[in-house]
MARVO-725114 format. One record per residue: x, y, z of N, C-alpha, C in turn. Coordinates in steps of 0.05 Angstrom, whole numbers, plus 5000, padded with zeros to 4 digits. Layout:
// residues N
XYZXYZXYZ ...
END
This chain:
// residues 530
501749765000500050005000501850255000 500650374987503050704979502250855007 504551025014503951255039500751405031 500351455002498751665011495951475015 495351305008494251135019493250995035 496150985050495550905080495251045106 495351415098494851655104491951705103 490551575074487751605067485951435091 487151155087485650965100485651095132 488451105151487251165172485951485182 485751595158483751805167480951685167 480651565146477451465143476951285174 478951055184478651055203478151075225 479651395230479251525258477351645258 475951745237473651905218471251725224 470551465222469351225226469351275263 471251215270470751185303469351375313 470651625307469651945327467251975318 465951965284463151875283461051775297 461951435297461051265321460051285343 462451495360462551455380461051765392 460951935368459252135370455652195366 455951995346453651985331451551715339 448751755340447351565342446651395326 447751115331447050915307444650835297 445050815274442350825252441950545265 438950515260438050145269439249945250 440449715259441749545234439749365242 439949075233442848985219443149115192 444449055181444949175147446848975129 446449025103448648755087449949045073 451549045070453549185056454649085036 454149235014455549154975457049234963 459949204957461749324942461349264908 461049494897460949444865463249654847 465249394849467749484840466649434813 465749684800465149804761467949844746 466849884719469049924694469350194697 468350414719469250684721469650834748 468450644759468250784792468050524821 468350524838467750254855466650544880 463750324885462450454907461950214927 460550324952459850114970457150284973 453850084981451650134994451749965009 450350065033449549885054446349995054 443949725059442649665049440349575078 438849645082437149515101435649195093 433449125116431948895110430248925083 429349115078427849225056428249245034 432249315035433049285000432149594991 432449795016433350085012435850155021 436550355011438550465014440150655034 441150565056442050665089443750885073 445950775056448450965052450050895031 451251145017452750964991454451184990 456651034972459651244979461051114950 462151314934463251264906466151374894 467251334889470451354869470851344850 471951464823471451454804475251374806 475651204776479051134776479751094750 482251134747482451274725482251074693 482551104677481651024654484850984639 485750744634488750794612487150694590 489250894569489050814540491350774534 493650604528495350534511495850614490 494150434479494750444443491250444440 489950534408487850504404486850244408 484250184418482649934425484049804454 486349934471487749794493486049974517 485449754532483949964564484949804589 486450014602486949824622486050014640 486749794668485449974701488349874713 488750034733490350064758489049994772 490249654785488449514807489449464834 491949664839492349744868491150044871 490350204855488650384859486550334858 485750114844481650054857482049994892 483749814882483649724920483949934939 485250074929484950334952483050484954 480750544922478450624928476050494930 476750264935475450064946475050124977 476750134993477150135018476250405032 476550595016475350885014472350855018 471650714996469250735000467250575010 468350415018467350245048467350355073 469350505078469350745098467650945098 467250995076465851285070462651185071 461851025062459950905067458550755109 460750755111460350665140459951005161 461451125152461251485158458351625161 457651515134455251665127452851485140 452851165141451251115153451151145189 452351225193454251195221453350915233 454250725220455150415229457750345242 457550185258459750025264459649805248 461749525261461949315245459649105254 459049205277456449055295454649095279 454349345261450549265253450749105223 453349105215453748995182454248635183 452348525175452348265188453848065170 453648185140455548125112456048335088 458248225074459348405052459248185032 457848325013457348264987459448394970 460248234935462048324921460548294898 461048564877459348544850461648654837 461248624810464548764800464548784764 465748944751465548944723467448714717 465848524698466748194695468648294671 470948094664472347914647474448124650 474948374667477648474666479448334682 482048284672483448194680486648144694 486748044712489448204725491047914738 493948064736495147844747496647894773 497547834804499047944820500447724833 502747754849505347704857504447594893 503647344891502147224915504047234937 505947334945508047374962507947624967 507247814941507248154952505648254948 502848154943500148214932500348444914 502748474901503248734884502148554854 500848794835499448724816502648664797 502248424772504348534760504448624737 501448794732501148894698498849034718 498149264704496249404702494149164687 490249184704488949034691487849054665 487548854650487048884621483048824622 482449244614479649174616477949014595 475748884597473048724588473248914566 473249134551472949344536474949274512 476849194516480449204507479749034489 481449114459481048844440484248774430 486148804444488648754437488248414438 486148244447486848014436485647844410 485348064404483847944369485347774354 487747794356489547554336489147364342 489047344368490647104394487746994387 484747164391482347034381481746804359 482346994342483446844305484646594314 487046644323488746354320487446154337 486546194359485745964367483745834351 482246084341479245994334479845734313 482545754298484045614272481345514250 481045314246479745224224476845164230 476145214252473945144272471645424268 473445644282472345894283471945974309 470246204309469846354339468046124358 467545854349464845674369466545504379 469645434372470145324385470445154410 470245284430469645234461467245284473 465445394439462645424451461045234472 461245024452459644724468459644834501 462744704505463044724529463044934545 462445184541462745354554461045664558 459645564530457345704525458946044508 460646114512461746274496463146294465 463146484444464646534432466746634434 469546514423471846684421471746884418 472247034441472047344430474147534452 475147754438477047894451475548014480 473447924486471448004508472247914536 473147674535472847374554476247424568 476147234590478647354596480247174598 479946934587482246684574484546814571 484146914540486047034522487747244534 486347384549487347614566489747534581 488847294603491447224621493947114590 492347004572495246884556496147074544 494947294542496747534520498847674545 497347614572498647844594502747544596 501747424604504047174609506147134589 504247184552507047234540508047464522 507247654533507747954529508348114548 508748014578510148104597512947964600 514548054606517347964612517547734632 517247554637518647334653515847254670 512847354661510747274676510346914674 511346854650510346564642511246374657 514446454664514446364678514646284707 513846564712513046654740510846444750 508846424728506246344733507046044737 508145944721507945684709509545594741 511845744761513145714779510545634805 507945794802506545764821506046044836 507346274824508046594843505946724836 504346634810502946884805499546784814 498247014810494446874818493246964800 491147024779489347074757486647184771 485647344774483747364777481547614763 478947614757476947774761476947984779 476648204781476148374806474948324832 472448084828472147944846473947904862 475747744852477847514859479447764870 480747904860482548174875481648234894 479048274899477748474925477348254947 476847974944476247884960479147724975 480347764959482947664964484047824979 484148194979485548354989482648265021 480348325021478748355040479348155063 480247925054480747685060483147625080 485247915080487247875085490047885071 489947795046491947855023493347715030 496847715030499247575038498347385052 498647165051498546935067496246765077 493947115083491146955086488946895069 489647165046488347285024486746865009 483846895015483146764995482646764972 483746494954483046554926481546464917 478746594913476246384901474746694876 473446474863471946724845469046504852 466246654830463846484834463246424806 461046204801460446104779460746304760 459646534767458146714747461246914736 462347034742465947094739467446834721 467546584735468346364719466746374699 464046294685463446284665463746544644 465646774653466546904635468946914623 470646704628473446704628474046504597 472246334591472646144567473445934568 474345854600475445594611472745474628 470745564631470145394653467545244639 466844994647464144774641462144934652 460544864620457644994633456144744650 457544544642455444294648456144314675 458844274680460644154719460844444731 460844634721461744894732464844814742 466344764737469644664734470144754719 473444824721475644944698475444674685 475744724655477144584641479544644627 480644374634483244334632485144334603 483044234592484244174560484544464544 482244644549481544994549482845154550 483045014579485945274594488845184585 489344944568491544874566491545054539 489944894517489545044488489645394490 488745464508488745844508491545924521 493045734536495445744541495845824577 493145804594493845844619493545644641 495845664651497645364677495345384692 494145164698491845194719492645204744 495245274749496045464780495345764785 494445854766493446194765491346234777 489345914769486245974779485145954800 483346104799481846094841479745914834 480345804864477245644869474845654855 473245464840471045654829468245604852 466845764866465345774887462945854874 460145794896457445954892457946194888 454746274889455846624886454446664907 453146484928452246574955453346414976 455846484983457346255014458446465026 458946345054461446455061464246435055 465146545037468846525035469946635053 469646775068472446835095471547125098 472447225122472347405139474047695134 472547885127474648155135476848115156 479648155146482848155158483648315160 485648375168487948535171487548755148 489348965152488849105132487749475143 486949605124486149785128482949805137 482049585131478549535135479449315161 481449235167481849045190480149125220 480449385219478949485245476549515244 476049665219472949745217470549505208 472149215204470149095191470948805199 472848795217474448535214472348325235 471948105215470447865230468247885212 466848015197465748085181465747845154 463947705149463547555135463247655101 466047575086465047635054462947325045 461147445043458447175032457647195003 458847414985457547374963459447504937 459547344913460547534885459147484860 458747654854456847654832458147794805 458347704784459147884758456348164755 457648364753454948624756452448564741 452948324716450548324704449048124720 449947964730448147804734447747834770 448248004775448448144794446048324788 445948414775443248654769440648404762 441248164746438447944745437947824771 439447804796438847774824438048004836 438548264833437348434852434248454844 434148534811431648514805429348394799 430648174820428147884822427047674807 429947744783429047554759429347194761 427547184789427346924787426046714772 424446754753422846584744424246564707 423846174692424346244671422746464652 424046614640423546744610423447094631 423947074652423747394667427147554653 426847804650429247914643429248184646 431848244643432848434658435048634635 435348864634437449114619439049234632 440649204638442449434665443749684637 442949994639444950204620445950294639 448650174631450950304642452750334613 455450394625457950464609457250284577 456450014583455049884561452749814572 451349544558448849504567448449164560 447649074587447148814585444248814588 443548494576441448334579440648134583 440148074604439547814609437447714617 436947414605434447274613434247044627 433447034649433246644659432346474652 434246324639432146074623432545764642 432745834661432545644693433845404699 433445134701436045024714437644814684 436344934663438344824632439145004621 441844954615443345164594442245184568 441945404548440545434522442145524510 443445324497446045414472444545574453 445245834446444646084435444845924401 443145964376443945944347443046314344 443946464357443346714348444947014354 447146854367449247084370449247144393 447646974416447947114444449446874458 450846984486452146854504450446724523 452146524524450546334554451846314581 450446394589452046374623451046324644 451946334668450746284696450146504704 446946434710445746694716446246644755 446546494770447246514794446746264811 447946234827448345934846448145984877 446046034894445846014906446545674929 448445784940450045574959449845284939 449245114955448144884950446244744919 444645004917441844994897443844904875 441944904857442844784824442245114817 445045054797445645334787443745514758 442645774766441545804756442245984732 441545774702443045974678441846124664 442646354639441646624625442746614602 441946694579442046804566442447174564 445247174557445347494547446547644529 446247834517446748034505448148234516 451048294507453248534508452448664486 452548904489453049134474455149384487 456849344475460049474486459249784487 457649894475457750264468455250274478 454650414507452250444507451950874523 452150784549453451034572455751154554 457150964547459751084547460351294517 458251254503457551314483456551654487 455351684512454052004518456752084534 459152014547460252124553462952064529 462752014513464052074480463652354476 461152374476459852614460460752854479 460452774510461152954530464153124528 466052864523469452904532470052924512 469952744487471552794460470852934443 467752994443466253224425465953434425 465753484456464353654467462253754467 459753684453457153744443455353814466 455553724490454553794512456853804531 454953864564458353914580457253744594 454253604611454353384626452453254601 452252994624451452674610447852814609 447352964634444853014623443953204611 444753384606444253574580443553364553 444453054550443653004522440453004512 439752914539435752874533435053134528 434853354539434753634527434553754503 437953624503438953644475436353474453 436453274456435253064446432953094438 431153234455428053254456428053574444 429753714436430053954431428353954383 429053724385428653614351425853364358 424253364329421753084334423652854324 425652814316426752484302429252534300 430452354284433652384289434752474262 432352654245433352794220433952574193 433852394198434252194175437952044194 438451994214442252024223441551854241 442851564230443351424254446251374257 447051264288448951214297450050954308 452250804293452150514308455150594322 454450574349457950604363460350384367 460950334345462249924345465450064348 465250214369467450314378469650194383 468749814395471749734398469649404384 469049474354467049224350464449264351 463948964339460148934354460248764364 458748724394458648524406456348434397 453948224416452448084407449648244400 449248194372449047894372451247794339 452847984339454648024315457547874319 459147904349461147834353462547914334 463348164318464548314292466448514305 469648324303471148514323472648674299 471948644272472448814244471249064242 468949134250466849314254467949544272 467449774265467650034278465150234275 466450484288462950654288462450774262 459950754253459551024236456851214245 456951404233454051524236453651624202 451351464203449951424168447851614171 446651644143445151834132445452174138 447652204139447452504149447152654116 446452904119445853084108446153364119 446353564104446453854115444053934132 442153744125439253824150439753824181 442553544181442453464210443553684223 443453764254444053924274445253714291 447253814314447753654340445953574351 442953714345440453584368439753284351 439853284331440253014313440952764327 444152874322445752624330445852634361 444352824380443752764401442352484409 439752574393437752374385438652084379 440452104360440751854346442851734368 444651764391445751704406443751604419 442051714436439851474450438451304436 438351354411436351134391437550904393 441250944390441750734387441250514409 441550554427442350484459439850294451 437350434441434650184438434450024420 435350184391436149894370438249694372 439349774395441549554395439949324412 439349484434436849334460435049114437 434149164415432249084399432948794391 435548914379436848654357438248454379 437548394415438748324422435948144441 433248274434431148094447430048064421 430648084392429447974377431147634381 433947634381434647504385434747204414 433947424436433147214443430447034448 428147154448425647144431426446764414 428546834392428146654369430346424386 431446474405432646194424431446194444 429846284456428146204476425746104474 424946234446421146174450418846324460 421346494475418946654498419946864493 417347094495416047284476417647514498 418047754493417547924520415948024529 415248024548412748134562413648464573 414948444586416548734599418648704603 420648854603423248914599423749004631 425148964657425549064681428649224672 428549524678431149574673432349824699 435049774688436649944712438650124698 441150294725442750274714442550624707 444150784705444351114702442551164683 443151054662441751154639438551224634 436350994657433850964663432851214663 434851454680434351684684434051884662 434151744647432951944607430051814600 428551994607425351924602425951934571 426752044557426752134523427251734517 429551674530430951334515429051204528 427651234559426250944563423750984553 422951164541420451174520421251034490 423051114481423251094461424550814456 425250654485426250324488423550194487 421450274493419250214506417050134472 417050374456416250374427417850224414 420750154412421249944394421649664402 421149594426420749394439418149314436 416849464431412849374432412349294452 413749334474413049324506413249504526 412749464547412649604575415449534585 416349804589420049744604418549914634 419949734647420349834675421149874697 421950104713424550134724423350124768 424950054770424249924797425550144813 423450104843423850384864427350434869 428850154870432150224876433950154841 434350304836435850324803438850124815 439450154838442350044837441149784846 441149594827440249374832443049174828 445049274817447049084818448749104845 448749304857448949294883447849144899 444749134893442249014920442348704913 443048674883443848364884445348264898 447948374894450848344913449648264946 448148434960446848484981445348214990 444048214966441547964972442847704967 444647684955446247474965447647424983 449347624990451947605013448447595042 446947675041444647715064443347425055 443247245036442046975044443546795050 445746815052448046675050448546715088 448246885111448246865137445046915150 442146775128440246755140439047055148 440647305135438347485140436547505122 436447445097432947405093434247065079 431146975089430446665085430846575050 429546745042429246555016428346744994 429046684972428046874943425247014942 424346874960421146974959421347274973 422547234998423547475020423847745004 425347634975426847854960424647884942 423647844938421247854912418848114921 418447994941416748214970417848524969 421148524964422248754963421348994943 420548774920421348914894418849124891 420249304877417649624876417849724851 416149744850416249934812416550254817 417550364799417950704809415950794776 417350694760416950854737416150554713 414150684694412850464674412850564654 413450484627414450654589412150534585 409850634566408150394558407850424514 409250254500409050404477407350494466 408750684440406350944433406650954401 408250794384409450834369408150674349 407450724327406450714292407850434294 405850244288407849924281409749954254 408850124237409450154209412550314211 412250574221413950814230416350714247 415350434272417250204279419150014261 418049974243419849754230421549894205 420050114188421650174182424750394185 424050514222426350634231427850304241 427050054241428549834249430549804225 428849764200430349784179432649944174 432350174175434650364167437050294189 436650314209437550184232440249944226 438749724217440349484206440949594182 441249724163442549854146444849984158 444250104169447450294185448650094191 448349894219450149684221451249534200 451349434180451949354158454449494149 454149804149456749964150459349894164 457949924189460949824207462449684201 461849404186462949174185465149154163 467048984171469048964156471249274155 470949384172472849644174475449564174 476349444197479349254198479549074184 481949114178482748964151485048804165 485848554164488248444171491748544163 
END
């Protein structure tokens, strides 16, 4: 840990006590959720109800390398990690007495490697975003293609997953391969980092990740929920790197030593969840064919299609939607779309077309349509249901008519046509129709996009009383996991509707803005050339 760091931590500390010991404690118990994101790591602590006591946030910094490279600094999450578990305990004025568990949610398939002797990272992490492994993709894929390891694993080869990641990090770092191959180094998910550092780190630090983290990596059985071996050998990583693969609701070990050692220690970590499927647990998507949208930085979707896996013929991923302890693990179908959030703060930082994220609806609603100008953001690719890591952005049909309030417009349009081509798709591997769309996630907060998600969906989208639902997942696991609430039903009781889209939109005026739509994408494709 760096001085200024460890300067930070015990202020938050002493800051935490004199609080405490000043202040009257809020009624607990409480489950407390860390959701270490692709831009910021916050902590909520959460009552019996699945409201919100207190929440505390960090934003960290963003590397770009080379074009299409993103990495994170993952001894600086950990430190604002720890920040904001503090800061969060501040504001609720808790001790460690009323927090009965800590939950872990986290942005999946970034990847990092660290030095299990000095818990020092030994590469900056290589984010979920990053397509520096597109070759390494290709070659494996050899004569087979991107389905390779599908069967087993429910994924496409794709620079997404974080197989490739650890093998590009092992032989494009200096002397990691065989660091690893010695037994020195550990692989993990952010999960796996935080719970490892929470855990204790050096010596005590456990190494486990959960189904739902493992089934993003490209190594693990959808059937056994086990690494496989033959996988990890062919993608090129020593199965000494890998953590335990665990539920995503147990106890793994106890807050240690450390800078949270005082404020939290004895403290049970009970839960990790990948954020997406982390957001289909908070929002109660227990039943088959129920589904779920989280808009964030990108935008997932997922559906439960319950205790059998449904190998996708349509461009979407299969995964583990979540494993409660013991239970039979429950799996999803979903849809990535890489450009979603991140797409309005494009416009924000590199355009400058507005100066905040919410000025775009303004902007947006300022014009009736998007002028004839759509926008596909295949900024690093198209993910599903395309998997087209050749593809880049364009914005089609412009003309001298369009204005910035245009391509305001056509920036949230996209966010829904992409939403579209991703439940038409699953619709045609499921069977099952959509009924309503449950969604979350910053973006919810643009009445202009969840109307206009709502009209090209031909359904009712609707957004629930707590939006941070990948948090309250995190929560409602690490909280069933030490018996504070009983059972899924407990959590179902929770759930509240805030806000309902109901469509409004010309069936005719629908299909053929769908049309033009899949015309623009068509553009993207084939941009990269070998």
């Amino acid at each position: 840990m760096s001085h200024e760091t460890k300067i930070e931590t015990d202020r938050l500390d002493n800051d935490v006590q004199e609080r405490n010991m000043t202040d009257a404690h809020t009624a607990g118990p409480f489950i407390a959720a860390i959701d270490q994101g692709t831009t910021s790591s916050r902590c909520i602590i959460f009552d019996r109800d699945g409201r919100i006591v207190a929440v505390d946030q960090k934003e960290h910094a963003q590397i770009f390398p080379k074009p299409g490279w993103v990495e994170h600094d993952a001894a600086e999450i950990w430190a604002n990690v720890q920040e904001v578990v503090a800061g969060a305990m501040v504001k609720a004025k808790v001790s460690k007495e009323d927090i009965l568990s800590i939950g872990i949610t986290n942005q999946r398939e970034t990847t990092m490697l660290w030095d299990k002797r000095t818990g020092e990272p030994v590469h900056n992490a290589i984010v979920w975003q990053d397509t520096r492994t597109d070759t390494l993709c290709k070659e494996l894929g050899g004569d087979v293609g991107q389905d390779r390891f599908r069967r087993e694993t429910g994924l496409p080869l794709a620079a997404y997953f974080a197989g490739p990641k650890i093998a590009w990090l092992l032989d494009n770092v200096e002397g990691l391969r065989e660091r690893a191959e010695a037994g020195e180094l550990l692989f993990g998910t952010m999960d796996s980092w935080v719970i490892w550092n929470l855990t204790g780190g050096v010596g005590d630090g456990v190494h486990v990740t959960d189904v739902t983290n493992a089934s993003r990596t490209l190594m693990m059985n959808l059937s056994d929920l086990k690494w496989n071996e033959e996988i990890a050998a062919a993608i090129g990583v020593p199965m000494q790197v890998l953590p335990e693969i665990r539920s995503s609701s147990e106890v793994y070990g106890e807050v240690k030593g450390g800078a949270l050692g005082g404020l939290l220690g004895g403290v049970p970590v009970a839960s990790a969840l990948g954020d997406q499927q982390a957001a289909l647990f908070g929002q109660t998507c227990f039943g088959v064919g129920e589904a779920k949208s989280t808009y964030g930085t990108g935008t997932f979707m997922l559906m439960n299609t319950g205790a059998e896996p449904i190998h996708s013929e349509s461009g979407l991923v299969t995964t583990v939607g979540y494993r409660i302890g013991e239970d039979e693990p429950i799996y999803a179908l979903e849809g990535s779309i890489a450009v979603t959030g991140s797409l309005v703060q494009w416009m924000r930082d590199q355009m400058g077309l507005i100066s905040t994220a919410a000025e775009i609806e303004t902007l947006a609603s300022s014009v009736e349509d998007n002028g004839g100008a759509y926008f596909v953001p295949a900024f690093s690719g198209l993910f599903a249901p395309y998997w087209r890591s050749d593809a880049r952005g364009v914005i089609a049909g412009l003309t001298r008519y369009v204005t910035k309030a245009h391509i305001a417009r056509a920036v949230l349009e996209a966010t829904a046509w992409q939403t579209r081509e991703i439940t038409d798709a699953m619709t045609k591997d499921s069977g099952v129709e959509l009924s309503a769309l449950k969604v979350d996630g910053g973006m919810t907060s643009n009445n202009l996009l969840m109307q206009f998600l709502a009209d090209v969906l031909d359904a009712p989208v609707v957004r629930p009383m707590v939006a941070e639902t990948t948090c309250l997942g995190a929560a409602y696991a690490a909280g069933l996991a030490v018996g504070f609430w009983d059972s899924t039903e407990d959590l179902r009781a929770n759930w509240r509707r805030a806000a309902e889209w109901t469509p409004a939109m010309d069936p005719e005026l629908r299909e053929s803005e769908y049309h033009h739509w899949l015309k623009a994408v068509e553009r993207t494709m084939g941009w990269i050339e070998e």
